[in-house]
C-alpha positions, 0 to 999 in steps of 0.5 A: 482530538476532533469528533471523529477522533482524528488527531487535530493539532493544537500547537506546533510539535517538535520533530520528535513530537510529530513522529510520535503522532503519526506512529499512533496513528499507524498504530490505530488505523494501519490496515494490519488491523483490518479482519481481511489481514488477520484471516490471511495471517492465520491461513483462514482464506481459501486459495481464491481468496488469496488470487483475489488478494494478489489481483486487486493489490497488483493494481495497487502496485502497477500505480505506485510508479504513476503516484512516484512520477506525478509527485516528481514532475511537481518539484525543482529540487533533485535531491527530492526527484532523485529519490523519486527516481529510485522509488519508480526504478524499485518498481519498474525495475531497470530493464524487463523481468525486473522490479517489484511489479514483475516480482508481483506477478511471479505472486499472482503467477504462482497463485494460478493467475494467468499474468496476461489477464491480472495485467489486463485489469479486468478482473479488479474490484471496482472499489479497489479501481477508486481507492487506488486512482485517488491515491494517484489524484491525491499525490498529483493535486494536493501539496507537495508536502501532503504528497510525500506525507502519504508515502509514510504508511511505509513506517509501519510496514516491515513488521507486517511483511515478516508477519506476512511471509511467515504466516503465508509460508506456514500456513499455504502449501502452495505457497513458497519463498519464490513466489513471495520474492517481492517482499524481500526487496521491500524489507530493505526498500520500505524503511529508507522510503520511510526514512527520508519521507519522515525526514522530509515532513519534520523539515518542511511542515514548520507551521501548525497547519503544516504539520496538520497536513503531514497528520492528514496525509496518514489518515488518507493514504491509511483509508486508501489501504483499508477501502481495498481490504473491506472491498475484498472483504465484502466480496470475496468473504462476508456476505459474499457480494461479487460486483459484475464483471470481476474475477470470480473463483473457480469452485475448486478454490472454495 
């Protein structure tokens, strides 16, 4: 453990040991944790700042298929590629009014968002823009392993999407299973993106310093989640402090 208590890893891990590793590390640091999540969960956000939820995670969405495509232009092996395919087409969707982005929008659509304006980008955080755009970078720049390593937060993310569905439903009239029809597919599509991510990491990081890089990978793709929920946070809850030039509530959502 370093001084920043960050996990450093002394000896090489077996497959079993690695995961254990990075299961505590969703376990401490994913954003499920973060105070934004819990206010969500107990129904405690007004309706705009659910729109401001919904619009800042559609640029998080809208880039997952950019991260998939750079990370497939970087490798020769087409089992990697193929399985890159598939994560781009359960975004982009094989055709129009298809894939998660567009299931996404039937969310910011049913939350009063005009969609012409939550896909013009405007109204994003500028926190959320950095976040997410070195998340991007990072799968582009780093190594292949550390790029897939950072895919792994979907280990952790099933639980929180039936906590979340539930919560929304019980809690937000005008919220219906319609409109949360995007995290029916990923209840199904996260863990075999987990799975092979996970499979990937404990037979390619043989080295100390590679499991190491896997370990890294999860503290920074963690930080990418939890920077969008303390930007949403500051502005759109406590203290309140919204950037110029962003989505701003209307009263009646207060």
């Amino acid at each position: 453990m370093s001084s920043n208590g960050r996990i450093r890893i002394s000896g090489l891990l077996s497959p079993a040991e690695l995961e254990q590793t990075l299961r505590r590390i969703g376990a401490d640091r994913y954003h499920s944790r973060h105070p934004f999540h819990k206010l969500l969960h107990a129904g405690k956000l007004n309706k705009g700042q659910l729109q401001a939820w919904a619009l800042n995670r559609f640029y998080y969405q809208s880039r997952i298929p950019m991260k998939d495509a750079a990370l497939m232009s970087r490798t020769s092996d087409p089992d990697l590629r193929r399985e890159w395919i598939r994560r781009i087409l359960d975004h982009d969707g094989s055709g129009p009014d298809t894939g998660g982005i567009e299931r996404w929008l039937r969310l910011t659509s049913g939350l009063g968002l005009d969609a012409a304006y939550v896909m013009s980008e405007t109204g994003i955080l500028p926190a959320t823009k950095f976040a997410v755009d070195a998340y991007v970078r990072y799968v582009r720049d780093q190594s292949l392993l550390q790029a897939v390593a950072s895919s792994l937060t979907e280990l952790f993310s099933p639980s929180l999407i039936q906590e979340r569905v539930a919560a929304m439903l019980a809690n937000y009239a005008y919220v219906d299973r319609k409109i949360l029809s995007y995290f029916d597919a990923r209840l199904t599509q996260a863990p075999q993106d987990s799975n092979f991510a996970l499979d990937y990491c404990q037979r390619h990081a043989r080295s100390v310093d590679g499991q190491q890089d896997v370990v890294d990978a999860l503290y920074f793709k963690t930080d990418v989640l939890w920077a969008q929920l303390d930007a949403l946070y500051y502005a759109y809850v406590e203290p309140g402090h919204i950037p110029p030039g962003v989505f701003i509530p209307q009263t009646d959502n207060i």
